[in-house]
N, C-alpha and C positions, 0 to 999 in steps of 0.2 A: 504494500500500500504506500502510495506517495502521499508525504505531507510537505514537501519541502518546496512547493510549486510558489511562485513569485511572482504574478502579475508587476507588466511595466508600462505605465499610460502617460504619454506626453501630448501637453496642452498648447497651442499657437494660438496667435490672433485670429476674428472672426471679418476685422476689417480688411477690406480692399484697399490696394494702390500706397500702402504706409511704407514710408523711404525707408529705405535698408530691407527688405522684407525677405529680398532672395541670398541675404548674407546672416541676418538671424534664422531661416529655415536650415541652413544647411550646421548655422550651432547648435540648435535645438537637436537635430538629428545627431550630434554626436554628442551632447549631452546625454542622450537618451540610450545610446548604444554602451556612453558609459556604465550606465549604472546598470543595464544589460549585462554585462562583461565582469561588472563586480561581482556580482551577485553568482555568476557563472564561476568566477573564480572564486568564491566561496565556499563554494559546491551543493547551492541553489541551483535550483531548473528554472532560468526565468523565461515567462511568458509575457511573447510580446504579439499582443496583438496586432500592431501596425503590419506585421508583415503580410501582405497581402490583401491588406486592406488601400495600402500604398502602392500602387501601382508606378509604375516606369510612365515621366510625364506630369504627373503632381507638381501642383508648384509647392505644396506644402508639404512637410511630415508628419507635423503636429494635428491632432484631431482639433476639429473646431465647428463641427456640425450636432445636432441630435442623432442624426441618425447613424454616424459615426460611435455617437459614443453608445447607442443602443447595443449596433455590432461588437462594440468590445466587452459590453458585458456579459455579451450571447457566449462570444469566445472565449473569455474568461471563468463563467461558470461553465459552460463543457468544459475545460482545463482541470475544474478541481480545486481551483487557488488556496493557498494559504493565507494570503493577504495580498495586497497591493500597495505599491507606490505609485503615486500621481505626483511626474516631474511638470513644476511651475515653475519655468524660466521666467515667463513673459506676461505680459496681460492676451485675457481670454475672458470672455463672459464665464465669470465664477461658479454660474449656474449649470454650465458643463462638467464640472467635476465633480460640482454638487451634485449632479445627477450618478455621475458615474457611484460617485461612490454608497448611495441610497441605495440604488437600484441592487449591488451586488450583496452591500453589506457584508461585508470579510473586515478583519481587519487589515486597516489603512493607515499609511504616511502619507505625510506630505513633503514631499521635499522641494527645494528653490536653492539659492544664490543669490545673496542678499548686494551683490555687486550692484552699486549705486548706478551705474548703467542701463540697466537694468528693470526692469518693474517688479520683479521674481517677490521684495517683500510684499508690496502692493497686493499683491495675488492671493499668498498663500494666507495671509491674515484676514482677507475678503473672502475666502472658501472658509478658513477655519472657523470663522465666527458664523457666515452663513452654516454649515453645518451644525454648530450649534443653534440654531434658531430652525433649522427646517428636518433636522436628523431625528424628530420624536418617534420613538417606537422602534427605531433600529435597534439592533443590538449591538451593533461593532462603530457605525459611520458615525454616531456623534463625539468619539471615542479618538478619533482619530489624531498621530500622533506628527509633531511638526520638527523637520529636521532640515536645518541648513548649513551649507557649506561644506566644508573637507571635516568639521565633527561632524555632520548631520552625515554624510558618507559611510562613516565608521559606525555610527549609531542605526545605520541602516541594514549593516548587517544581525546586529546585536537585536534589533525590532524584529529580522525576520526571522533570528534563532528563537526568540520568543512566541513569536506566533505560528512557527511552524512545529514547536513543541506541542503550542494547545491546541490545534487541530490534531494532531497524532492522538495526544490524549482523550480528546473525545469525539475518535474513533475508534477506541481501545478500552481494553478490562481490565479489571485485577482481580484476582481471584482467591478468597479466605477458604482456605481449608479448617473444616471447623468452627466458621463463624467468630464472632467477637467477644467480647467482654471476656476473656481469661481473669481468674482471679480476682473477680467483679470490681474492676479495675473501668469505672465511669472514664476514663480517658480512652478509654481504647474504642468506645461506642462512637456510631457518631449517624448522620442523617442519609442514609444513601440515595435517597429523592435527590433529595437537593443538591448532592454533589454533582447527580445526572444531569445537574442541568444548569451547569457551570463550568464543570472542569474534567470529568470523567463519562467514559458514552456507557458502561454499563462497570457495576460490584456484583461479580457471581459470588455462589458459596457454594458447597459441596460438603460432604461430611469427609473427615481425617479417615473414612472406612476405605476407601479410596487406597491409602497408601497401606492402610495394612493390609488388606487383601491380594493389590497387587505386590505390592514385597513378598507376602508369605508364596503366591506365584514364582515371585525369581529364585527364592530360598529353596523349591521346591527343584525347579526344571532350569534355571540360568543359573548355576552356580560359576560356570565360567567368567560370566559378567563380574561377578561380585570378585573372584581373583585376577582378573585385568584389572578392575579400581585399585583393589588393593596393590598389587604391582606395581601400577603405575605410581603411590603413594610412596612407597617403600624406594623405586628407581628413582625419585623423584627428590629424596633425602628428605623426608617426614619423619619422624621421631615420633613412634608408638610405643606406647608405655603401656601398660596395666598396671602399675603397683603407679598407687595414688599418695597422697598426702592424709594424716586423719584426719577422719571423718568419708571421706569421699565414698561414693557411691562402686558398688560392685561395677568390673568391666572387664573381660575377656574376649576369645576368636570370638567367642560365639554371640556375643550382645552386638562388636564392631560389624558381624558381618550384617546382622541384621538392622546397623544403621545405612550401611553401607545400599543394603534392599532398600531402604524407606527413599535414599537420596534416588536410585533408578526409578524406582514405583514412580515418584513425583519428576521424571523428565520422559516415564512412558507413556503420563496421564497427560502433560503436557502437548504429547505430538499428536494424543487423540482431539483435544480440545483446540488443534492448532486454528481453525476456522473462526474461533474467538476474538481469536487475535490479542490474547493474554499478554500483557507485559509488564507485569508484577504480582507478585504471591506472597500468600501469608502462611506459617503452619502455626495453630493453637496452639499445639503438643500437652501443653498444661492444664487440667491433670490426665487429662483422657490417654494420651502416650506416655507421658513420664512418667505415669503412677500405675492407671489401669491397664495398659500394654506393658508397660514396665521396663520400657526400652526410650531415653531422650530422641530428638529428629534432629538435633546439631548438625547433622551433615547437609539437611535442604539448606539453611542461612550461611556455610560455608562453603559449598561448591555449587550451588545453584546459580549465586552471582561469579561466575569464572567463565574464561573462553574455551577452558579445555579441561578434558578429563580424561580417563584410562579408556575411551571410545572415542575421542579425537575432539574436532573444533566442535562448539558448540556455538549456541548464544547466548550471552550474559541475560541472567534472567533476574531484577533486584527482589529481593526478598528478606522476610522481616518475619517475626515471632509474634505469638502469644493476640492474634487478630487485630492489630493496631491499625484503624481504616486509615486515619490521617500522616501514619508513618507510613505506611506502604503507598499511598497518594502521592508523600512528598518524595520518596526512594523514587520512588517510577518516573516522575518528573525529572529529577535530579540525572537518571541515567537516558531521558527524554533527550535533554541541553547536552550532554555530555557521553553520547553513547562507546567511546569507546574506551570505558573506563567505567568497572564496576560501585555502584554508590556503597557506601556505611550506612552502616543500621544498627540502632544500639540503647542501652541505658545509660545515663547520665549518674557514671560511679560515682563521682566525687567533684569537686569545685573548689575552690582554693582562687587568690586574684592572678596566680598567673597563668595558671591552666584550667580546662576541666578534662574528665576523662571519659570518654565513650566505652562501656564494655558490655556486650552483650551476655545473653544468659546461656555460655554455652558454646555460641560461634556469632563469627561475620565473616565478611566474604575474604576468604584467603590474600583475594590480594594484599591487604594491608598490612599482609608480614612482612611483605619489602618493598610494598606501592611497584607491584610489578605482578605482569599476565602470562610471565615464563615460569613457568611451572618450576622448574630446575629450582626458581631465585625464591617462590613464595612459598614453596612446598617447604627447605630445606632451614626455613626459619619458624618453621610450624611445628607445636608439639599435640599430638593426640593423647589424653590423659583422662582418668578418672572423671567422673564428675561432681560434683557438690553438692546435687540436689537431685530428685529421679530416685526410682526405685534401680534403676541399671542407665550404662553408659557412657560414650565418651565427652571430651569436652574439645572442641577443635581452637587451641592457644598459639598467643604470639603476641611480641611485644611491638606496639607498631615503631614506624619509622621517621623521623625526618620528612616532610615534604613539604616546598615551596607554599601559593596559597591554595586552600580549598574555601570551597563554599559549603556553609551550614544553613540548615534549613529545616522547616516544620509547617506542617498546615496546622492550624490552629483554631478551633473555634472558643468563644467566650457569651455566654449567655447563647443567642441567637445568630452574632454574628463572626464571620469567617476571617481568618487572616493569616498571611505566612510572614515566619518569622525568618530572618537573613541575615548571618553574618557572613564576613568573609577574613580568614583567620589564617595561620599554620600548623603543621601537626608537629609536634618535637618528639625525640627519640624516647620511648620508655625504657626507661635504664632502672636499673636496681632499687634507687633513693627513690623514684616513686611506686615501683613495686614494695618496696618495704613497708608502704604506709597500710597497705589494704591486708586484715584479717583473714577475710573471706573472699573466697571464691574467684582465687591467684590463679586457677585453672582457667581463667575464660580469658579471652579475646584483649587487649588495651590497646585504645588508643588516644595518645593526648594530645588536645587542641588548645591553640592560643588565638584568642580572641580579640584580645587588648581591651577588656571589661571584667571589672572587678565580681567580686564574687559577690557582693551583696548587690549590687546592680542586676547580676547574673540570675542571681534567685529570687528575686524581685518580677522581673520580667520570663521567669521560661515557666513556657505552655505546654508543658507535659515531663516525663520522665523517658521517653525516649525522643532523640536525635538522630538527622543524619547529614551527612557530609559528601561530596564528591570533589575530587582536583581540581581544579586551576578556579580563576573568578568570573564566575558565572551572573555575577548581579546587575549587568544592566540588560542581558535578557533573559532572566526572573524578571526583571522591571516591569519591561514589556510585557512578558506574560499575565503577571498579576495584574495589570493595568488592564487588557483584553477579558480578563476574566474577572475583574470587581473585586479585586481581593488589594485589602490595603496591606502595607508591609510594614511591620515594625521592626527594626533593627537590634538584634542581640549583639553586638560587637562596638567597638569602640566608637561608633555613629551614633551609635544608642541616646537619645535625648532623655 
């Protein structure tokens, strides 16, 4: 499925015989094939509808008619659009792009060149505000976002990773195995109407029977399966242990194998529901598997978000614990902006003003044993060990790494209304001194981020007990996005007001 399509509409004058007319048509036209050409070298599919709408002979490029601009909506929704840009160089009756952009309703920029030469402010201020006056009832057009010059360029690409994230997403699932509320834990609940109709196109659910049945299948008749994972684990320099620390939970061949079954069950249910078009998962586990099957599911939130496993390449799939709607909304988004790189999913262990700690109940996604997709680099800093809680099972550990910045985020709701929260931080090495702080439950997962916001700021403002994270800085299209989708942002990091 495409979401990455980029409508690109350039506007000309409507008057006759105005000096200079055949030395601005032919700037227009390469303004326009610029931002064609950007977007293409972004690795955008833009759509332009001029082609062929412009014939050989035109004195103009730019549309400047209705019925022109009806054609480009026609051809732009056959397309699919993500959004569009509407380049305003010059003066055009406003009412053109006002229309264009009504008619299609995607989200839109606006872009210009505010070159005093020019009329391009003149323009885009007389569309922008018309749209505000005539856009009632749109969803997207009254919305729309204004960008000029060589930032408005950069920021165009940053608009279209945003909005071609929230079309993907809602065209897309997530899928709760076992439903929500674990440990009647009111954070993890949350409205799935209404998220249908803002930011996700469908929340399936399914019962956890699913993975036990088909596990106790591979247990049965694929055992080959189950020692290719393990091999590959083992080739791979992972560090399996059984003898735990006190207290930990019972864990041998015979528990590992059959977490080993629950992570296959959950990528064979996967390629049956592939028609869904699933792009993030939850497993419960708690208590239904960790107590009453009596086996933890640490291996779905460890090797489910990875590109590869003892069956070759796969696809990064994000995934989270314990039914958390709004952490698996934000995970999925997160690897939406950012897809070639698995997101964090986690608990919020500990806080302190220069760090905080993500560590999940168990696992997170391997990479972040060495922020690396080479198996070789993530596996061989990963230790498999007892677990801490569960009636049986392993715990999939490692201490994270170093990396430049990432981006932190949360959907959030508060009474009735929605909001995500945005930091943009680094992660620091977990070394010893802050592994020595934590009692409990030194078997799971850490990873530590820095924020540049103090801890009581920190815990003041966070909206829930799980987080998550992915590389590089993703926040001005988050921006974009939650701006298309009505979601105000408040800031967890040292922007924090």
């Amino acid at each position: 499925m495409e979401s990455n399509k980029i409508g690109v509409v350039s506007f000309t004058e409507t008057r006759e015989g105005l000096q200079g007319a055949e030395i601005f048509e032919a700037e227009l036209k390469q303004s326009h094939l610029d931002l064609v050409n950007r977007l293409n070298g972004a690795g955008f599919e833009p759509i332009n509808p001029h082609e062929r709408l412009k014939v050989e002979g035109d004195k103009t490029y730019g549309i400047r008619t209705s019925a022109e601009v009806r054609e480009c909506v026609r051809r732009l929704k056959g397309a699919d659009v993500s959004g569009v840009v509407i380049n305003l160089p010059k003066w055009t009756d406003p009412h053109l792009p006002i229309h264009l952009a009504t008619q299609l309703d995607v989200p839109t920029a606006l872009y210009t060149d505010t070159d005093p030469r020019s009329s391009g402010t003149t323009l885009l201020t007389a569309t922008a505000a018309g749209l505000d006056k005539v856009a009632i009832g749109t969803r997207y057009a009254q919305n729309a976002a204004r960008l000029c010059d060589k930032e408005g360029l950069e920021n165009m690409l940053h608009w279209a990773r945003g909005v071609s994230a929230l079309k993907k997403m809602r065209e897309s699932a997530i899928l709760l195995w076992g439903g929500s509320y674990c440990l009647k834990m009111d954070v993890l609940q949350d409205d799935p109407i209404r998220l249908k109709s803002f930011m996700i196109g469908d929340i399936l659910q399914e019962d956890q029977l699913f993975i036990t049945k088909y596990a106790e299948r591979i247990l049965a008749n694929q055992q080959e399966r189950i020692e290719s994972f393990y091999k590959w684990l083992q080739d791979n320099g992972t560090n399996i242990t059984f003898k735990g620390q006190e207290g930990a939970r019972p864990f041998n061949e015979k528990v590992f194998r059959t977490q080993i079954a629950f992570y296959l069950a959950a990528r064979d249910r996967l390629k049956e529901l592939k028609g869904e078009n699933i792009i993030g998962v939850s497993i419960k586990c708690q208590p239904e598997l960790s107590e009453l099957y009596g086996v933890t599911a640490c291996t779905l939130p460890a090797f489910l978000p990875f590109s590869e496993d003892g069956e070759g390449k796969q696809d990064i799939m994000p995934t989270v614990c314990e039914g958390d709607i709004g952490g698996l909304l934000t995970a999925s988004l997160l690897h939406t902006l950012s897809p070639e790189t698995p997101p964090l999913f986690g608990d919020l262990k500990t806080v302190n003003d220069k760090y905080f700690v993500i560590s999940n109940c168990g696992a997170s996604s391997v990479y972040y044993a060495a922020n690396s997709l080479i198996p070789a680099e993530a596996l061989s800093n990963t230790i498999i060990q007892p677990q801490c809680q569960g009636e049986s099972g392993g715990a999939i550990s490692y201490q994270g790494k170093a990396l430049g910045s990432v981006t932190v985020a949360r959907l959030v709701r508060k009474g009735n209304d929605y909001m995500m929260h945005l930091g943009i931080g680094k992660t620091l090495n977990v070394d010893e001194d802050i592994m020595k702080t934590f009692l409990w439950a030194k078997q799971w997962p850490h990873v530590a981020v820095d924020l540049g916001i103090s801890k009581d700021k920190f815990m003041q403002l966070a909206g829930g007990n799980h987080y998550c994270l992915v590389p590089g800085d993703h926040s001005k299209a988050m921006t974009y996005f939650c701006k298309e989708a009505n979601l105000p942002i408040v800031r967890v990091d040292r922007e924090a007001k």
